[in-house]
C-alpha positions as CSV (number, residue, x, y, z in Angstrom):
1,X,0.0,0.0,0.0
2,X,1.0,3.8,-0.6
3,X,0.2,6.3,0.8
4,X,-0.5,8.6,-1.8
5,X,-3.5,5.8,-3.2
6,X,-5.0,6.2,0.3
7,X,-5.3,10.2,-0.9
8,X,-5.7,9.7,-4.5
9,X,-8.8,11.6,-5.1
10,X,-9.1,13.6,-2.2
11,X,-9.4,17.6,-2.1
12,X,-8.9,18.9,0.9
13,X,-9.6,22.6,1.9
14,X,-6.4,23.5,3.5
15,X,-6.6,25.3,6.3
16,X,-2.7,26.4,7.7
17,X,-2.4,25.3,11.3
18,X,-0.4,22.6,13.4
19,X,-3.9,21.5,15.3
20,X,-3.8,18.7,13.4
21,X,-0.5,17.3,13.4
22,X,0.0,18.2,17.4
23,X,-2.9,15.9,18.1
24,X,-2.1,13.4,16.1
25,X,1.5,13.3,17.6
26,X,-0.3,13.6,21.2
27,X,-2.4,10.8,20.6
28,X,0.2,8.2,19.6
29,X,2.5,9.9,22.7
30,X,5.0,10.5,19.7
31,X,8.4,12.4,21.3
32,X,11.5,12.1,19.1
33,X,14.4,10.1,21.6
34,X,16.8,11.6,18.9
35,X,18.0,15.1,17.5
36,X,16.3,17.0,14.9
37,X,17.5,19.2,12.3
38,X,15.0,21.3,10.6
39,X,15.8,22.7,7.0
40,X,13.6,25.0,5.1
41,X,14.6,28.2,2.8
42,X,13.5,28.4,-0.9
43,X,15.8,27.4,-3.0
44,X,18.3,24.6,-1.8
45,X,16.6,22.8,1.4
46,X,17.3,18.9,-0.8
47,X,21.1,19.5,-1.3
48,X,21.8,21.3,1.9
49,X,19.9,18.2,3.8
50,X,21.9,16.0,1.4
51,X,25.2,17.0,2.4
52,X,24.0,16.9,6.2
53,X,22.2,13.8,6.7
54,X,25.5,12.2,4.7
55,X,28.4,14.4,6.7
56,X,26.7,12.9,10.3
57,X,26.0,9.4,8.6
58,X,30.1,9.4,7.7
59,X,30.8,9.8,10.9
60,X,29.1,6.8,12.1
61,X,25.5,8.0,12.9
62,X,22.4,6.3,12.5
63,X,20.8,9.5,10.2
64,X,16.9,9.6,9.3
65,X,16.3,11.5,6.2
66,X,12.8,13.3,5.7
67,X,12.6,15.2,2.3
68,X,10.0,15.8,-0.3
69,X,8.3,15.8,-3.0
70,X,9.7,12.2,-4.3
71,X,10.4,11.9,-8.0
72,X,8.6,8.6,-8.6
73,X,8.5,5.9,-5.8
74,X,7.1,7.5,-2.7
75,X,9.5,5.4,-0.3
76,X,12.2,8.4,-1.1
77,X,10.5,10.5,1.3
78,X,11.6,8.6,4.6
79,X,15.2,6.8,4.5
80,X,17.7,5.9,7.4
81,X,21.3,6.2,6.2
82,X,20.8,6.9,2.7
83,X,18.2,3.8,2.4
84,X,14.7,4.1,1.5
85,X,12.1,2.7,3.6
86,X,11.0,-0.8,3.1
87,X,8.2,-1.4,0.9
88,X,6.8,-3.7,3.1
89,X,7.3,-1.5,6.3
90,X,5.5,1.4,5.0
91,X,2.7,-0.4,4.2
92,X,2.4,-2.1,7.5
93,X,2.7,1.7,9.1
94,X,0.3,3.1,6.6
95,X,-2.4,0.2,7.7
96,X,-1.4,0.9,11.4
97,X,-1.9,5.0,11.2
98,X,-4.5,5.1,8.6
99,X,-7.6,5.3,11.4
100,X,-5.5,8.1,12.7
101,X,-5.2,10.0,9.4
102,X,-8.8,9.9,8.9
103,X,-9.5,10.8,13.1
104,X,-7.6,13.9,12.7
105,X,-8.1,14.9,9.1
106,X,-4.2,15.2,8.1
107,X,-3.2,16.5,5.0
108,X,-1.1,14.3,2.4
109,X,2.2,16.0,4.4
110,X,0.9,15.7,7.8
111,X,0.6,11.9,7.4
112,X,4.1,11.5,5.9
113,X,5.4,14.0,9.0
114,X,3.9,11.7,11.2
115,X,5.5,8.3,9.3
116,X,8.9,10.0,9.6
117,X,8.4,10.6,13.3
118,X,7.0,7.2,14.1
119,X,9.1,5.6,11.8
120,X,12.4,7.7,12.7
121,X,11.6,6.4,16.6
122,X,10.8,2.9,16.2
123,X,14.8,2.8,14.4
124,X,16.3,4.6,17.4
125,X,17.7,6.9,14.5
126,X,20.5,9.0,16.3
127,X,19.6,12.2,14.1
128,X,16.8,13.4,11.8
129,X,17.3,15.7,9.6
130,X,13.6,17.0,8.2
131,X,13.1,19.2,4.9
132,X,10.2,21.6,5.2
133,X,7.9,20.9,2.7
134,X,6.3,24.5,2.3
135,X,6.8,28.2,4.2
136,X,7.8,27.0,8.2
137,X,5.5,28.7,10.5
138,X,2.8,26.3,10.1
139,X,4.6,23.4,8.4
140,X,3.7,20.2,10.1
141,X,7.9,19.3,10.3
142,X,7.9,21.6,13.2
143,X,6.7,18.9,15.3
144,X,10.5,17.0,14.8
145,X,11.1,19.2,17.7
146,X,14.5,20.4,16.0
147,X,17.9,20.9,18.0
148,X,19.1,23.1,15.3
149,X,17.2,24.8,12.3
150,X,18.9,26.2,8.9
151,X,16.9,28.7,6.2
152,X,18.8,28.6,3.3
153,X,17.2,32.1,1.1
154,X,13.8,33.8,1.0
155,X,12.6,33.7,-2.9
156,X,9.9,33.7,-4.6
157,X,7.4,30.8,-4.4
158,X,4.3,29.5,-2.8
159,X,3.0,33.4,-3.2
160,X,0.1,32.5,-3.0
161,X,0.3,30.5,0.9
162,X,2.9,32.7,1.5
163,X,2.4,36.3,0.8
164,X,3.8,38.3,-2.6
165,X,6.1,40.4,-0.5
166,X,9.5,38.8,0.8
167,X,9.0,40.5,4.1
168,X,5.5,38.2,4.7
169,X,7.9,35.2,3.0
170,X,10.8,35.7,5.5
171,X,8.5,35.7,8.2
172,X,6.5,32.6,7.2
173,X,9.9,30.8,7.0
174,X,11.7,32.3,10.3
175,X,8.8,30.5,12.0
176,X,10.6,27.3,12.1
177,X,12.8,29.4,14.6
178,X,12.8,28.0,18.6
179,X,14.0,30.3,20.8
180,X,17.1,29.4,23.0
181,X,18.1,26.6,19.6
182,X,20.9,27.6,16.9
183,X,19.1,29.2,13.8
184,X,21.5,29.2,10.7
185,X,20.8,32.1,8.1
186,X,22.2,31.3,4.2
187,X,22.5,34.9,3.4
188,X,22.7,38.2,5.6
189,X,20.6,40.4,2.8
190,X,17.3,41.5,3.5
191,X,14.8,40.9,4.1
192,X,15.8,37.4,6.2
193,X,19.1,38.2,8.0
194,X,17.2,41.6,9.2
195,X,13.3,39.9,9.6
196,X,15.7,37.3,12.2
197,X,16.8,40.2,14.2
198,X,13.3,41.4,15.1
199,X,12.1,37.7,15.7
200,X,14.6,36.1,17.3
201,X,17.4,36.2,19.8
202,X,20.6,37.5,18.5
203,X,22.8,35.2,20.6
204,X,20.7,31.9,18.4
205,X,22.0,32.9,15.0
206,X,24.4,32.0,13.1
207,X,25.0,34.4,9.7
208,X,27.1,33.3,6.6
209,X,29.3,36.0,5.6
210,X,29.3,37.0,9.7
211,X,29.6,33.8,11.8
212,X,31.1,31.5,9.3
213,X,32.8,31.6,5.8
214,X,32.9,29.9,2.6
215,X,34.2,30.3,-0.8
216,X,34.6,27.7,-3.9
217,X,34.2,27.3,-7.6
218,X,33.0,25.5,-10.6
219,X,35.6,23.6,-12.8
220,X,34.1,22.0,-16.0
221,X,31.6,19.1,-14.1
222,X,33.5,19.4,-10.7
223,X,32.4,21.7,-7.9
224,X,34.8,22.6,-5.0
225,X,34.8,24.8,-2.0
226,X,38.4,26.6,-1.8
227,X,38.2,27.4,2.1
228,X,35.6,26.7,4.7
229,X,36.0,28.8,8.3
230,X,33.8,29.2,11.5
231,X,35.1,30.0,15.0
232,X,35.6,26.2,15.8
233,X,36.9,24.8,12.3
234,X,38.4,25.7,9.4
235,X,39.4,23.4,6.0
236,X,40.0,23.6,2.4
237,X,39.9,22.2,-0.7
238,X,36.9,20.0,-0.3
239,X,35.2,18.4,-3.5
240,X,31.3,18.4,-3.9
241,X,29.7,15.8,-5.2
242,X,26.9,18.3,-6.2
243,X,27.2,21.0,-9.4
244,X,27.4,24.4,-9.1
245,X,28.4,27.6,-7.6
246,X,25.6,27.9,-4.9
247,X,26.4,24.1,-4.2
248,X,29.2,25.6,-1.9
249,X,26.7,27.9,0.3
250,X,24.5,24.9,0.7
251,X,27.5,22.6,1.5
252,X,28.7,25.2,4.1
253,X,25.4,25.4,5.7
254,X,25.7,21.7,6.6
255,X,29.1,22.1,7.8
256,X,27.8,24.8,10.1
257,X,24.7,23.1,11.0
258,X,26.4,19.3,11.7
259,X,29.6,21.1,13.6
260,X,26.7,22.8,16.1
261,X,26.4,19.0,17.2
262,X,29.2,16.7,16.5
263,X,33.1,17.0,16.5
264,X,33.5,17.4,12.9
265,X,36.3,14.9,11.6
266,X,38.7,16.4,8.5
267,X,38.5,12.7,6.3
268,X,35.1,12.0,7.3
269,X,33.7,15.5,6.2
270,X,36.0,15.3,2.9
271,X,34.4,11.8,2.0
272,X,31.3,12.7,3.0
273,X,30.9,15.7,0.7
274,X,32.5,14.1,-2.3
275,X,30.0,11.1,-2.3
276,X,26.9,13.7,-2.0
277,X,24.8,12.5,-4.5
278,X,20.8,14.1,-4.6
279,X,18.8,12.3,-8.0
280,X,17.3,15.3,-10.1
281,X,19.6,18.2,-8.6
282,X,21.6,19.1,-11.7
283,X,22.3,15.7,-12.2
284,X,24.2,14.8,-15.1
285,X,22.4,11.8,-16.8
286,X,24.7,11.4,-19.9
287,X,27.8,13.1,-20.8
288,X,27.7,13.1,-24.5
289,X,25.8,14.3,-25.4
290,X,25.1,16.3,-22.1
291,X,22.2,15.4,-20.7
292,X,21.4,17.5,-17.4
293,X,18.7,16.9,-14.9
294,X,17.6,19.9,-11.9
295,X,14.2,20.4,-10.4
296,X,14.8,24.1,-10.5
297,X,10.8,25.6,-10.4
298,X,10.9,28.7,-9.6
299,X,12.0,31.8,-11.7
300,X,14.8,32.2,-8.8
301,X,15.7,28.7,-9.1
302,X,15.9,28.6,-13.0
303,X,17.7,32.3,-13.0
304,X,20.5,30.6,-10.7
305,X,20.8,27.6,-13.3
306,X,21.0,29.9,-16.4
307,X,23.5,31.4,-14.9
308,X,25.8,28.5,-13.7
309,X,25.4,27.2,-17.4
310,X,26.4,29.9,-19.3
311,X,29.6,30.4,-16.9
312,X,31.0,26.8,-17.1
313,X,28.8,24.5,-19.6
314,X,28.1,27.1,-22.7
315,X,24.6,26.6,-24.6
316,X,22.4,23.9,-23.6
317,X,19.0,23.5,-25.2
318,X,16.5,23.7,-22.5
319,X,14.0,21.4,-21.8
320,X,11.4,22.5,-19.8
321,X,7.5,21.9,-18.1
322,X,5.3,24.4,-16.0
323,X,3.4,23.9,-13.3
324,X,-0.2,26.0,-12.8
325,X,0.7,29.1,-10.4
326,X,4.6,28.9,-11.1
327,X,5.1,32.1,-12.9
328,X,6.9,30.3,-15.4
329,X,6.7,33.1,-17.8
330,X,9.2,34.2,-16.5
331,X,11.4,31.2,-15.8
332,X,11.1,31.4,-20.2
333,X,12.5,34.5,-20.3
334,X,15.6,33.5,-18.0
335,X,15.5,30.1,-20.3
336,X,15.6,32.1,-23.6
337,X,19.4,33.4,-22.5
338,X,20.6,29.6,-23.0
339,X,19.0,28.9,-26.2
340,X,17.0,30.2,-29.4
341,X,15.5,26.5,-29.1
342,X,13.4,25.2,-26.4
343,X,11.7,21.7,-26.0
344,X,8.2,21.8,-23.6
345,X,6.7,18.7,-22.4
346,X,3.4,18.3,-20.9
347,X,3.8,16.4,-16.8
348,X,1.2,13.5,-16.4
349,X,-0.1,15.9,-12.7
350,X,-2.7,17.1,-11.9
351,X,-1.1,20.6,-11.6
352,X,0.7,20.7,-15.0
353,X,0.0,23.9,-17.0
354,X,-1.6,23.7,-20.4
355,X,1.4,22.7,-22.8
356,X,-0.3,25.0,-25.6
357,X,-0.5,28.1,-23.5
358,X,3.5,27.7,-23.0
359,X,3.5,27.6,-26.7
360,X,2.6,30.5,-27.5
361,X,4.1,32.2,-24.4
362,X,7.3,30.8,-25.6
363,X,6.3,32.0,-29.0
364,X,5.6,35.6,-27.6
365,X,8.6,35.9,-25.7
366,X,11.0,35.4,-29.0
367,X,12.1,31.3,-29.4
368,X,12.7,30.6,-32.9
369,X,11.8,27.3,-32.4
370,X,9.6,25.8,-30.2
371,X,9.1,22.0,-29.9
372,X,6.4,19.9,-28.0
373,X,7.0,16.1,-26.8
374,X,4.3,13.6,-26.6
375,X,5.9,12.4,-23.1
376,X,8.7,12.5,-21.1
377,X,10.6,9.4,-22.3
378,X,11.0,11.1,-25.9
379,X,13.7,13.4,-23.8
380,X,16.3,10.8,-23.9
381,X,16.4,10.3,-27.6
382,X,17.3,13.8,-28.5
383,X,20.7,14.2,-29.8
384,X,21.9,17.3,-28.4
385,X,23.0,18.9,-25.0
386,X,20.1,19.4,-22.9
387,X,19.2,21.1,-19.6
388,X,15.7,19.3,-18.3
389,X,14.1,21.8,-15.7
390,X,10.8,23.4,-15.0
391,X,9.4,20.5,-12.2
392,X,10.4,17.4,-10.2
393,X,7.1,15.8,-11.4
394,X,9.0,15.9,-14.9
395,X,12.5,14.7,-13.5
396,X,10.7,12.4,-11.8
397,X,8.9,11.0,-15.1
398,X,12.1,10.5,-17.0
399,X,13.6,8.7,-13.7
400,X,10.7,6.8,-13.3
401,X,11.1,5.5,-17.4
402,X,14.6,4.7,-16.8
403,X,14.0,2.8,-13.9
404,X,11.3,0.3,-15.6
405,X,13.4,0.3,-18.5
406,X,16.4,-0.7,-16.8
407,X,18.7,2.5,-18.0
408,X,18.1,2.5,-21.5
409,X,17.7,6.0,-22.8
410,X,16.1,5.8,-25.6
411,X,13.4,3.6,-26.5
């Protein structure tokens, strides 16, 4: 059983509060017996909980892993030490707790939340590290009771829960903040290093660029940070096993966050970050020709890639879906900088945008040529460097194909 069949079909009217999560927790006397870390931000919560959960798990820690959406088999949202749950487990746990979805009317998240906490405990995990799935004020993975929280960057997305303004944004995601707990800040800018100074206590943050320091590069494929520093540990030279220039802020967000609670080791940290791996974050599927894969969404997120791309790749031919309330208008226009040629396919969800109305956007905006797939598989026959971005429902197709079809890419 999945989970996900047990919603199939369901629309809920969402109402934003942790009522119904805190009772569910209450009920099943649910208290994590291990240490939480709590990641949200816009941009960059998956690889900055990559390199975390993997830096403690090198050092010889039992490390749950909470992140979400999955790309195409559901179990990816709850692992222990890199390693999915058990098909059979989840099952068993979704039979046990499903009375207890339906008592308290949780949400699709809520009831994964509360499989991650039940699950995480009955392991005896030594550390949980939880993604946030949306904003952080009222975001059900509040209740992992975190030791130490890190917000990546305020961008735009989820306007419309969040507010249009990156003041509302900032102060939606600094409510994942507990007071007298270590709160690590990706960027000093406004509005979230200054929004943190009127929420929370001084003394609990922890500010790149003030408390701690990183610097790397991009060369060709290979990603490095040059120099890591805080007040407790310094390195350098560390290779990433994740592409691209804001791959070292994440990186040095998990060094921060995993020195706060363990005596960071030189060779464990180095082999740790080297053999970060996170499926469908600029993920390089095929070297010739150049296949890349990033679930990049948001205008922010697709601005960034652009930008990495044109600095140490060249001209890739973007491939690219939208999602309904995306404003992937202008994602196109950042997308239009790689390539005169763009390939749109329409996602199988629910929440895909109309593939026709991104036609003619795409037409609007100046492509010479525009090119629709039937599907997603038709991807891996194209002959040509490509750059596939826009959703992780899409990544998650084209890993889903090459799963069933044992690697093959191209049918």
């Amino acid at each position: 059983m999945r989970l996900y069949d047990l919603y199939k079909g369901k629309d809920y009217h969402i109402i934003p509060t942790l009522e119904r999560i805190e009772k569910a927790v209450s009920y099943l006397s649910l208290k994590p017996s291990y240490v939480s870390i709590q990641v949200g931000g816009t941009n960059g919560k998956g690889s900055t909980c990559a390199f975390l959960q993997n830096i403690l798990q090198h050092h010889r820690y039992k490390v749950g892993w909470f992140v979400s959406p999955h790309l195409f088999d559901e179990r990816e949202r709850w692992r222990i030490n890199g390693e999915k749950i058990p098909e059979d487990r989840l099952s068993q746990m979704i039979e046990d707790l499903k009375d207890i979805f339906q008592k308290f009317d949780l949400t699709y998240f809520e009831a994964c939340t509360l499989i991650a906490l039940k699950y995480f405990q009955e392991e005896s995990v030594d550390f949980a590290v939880f993604e946030v799935g949306m904003g952080g004020r009222w975001d059900a993975t509040r209740l992992c009771q975190p030791e130490v929280c890190v917000i990546t960057n305020i961008q735009r997305d989820h306007t419309k829960w969040l507010g249009k303004d990156c003041e509302s944004r900032a102060v939606e995601k600094l409510g994942i903040y507990r007071r007298g707990k270590p709160l690590i800040l990706g960027s000093m800018r406004y509005p979230l290093y200054p929004k943190a100074l009127e929420l929370c206590q001084e003394e609990d943050l922890y500010v790149a660029g003030i408390d701690f320091f990183a610097s790397g590069r991009v060369d060709g494929l290979k990603t490095f940070v040059d120099f890591y520093k805080d007040e407790l540990f310094e390195i350098e030279g560390l290779e990433l096993g994740l592409w691209g220039r804001y791959q070292v802020e994440n990186a040095s967000l998990a060094i921060r966050a995993s020195g706060l609670l363990i005596d960071l080791k030189e060779e464990q940290l180095r082999m740790a970050l080297k053999n970060t791996r996170w499926e469908g974050r600029m993920e390089v599927l095929r070297e010739s020709p150049l296949l890349i894969l990033d679930g990049a969404h948001n205008p922010d997120g697709v601005a960034r890639v652009v930008k990495e791309i044109k600095k140490h790749i060249g001209c890739l031919t973007p491939v690219f879906t939208a999602l309904k309330e995306k404003e992937w208008e202008l994602s196109l226009l950042y997308l239009k900088e790689l390539s005169e040629r763009i390939y749109l396919v329409p996602v199988k969800h629910h929440r895909g945008e109309d593939i026709q109305r991104v036609y003619q956007r795409a037409k609007e905006i100046g492509f010479k040529e525009v090119h629709i797939l039937e599907d997603s598989s038709q991807v891996l026959c194209i002959e040509e460097d490509l750059i596939v971005l826009g959703s992780l429902y899409l990544i998650g197709e084209i890993k889903e194909y090459l799963h069933k079809h044992e690697g093959k890419v191209c049918r």
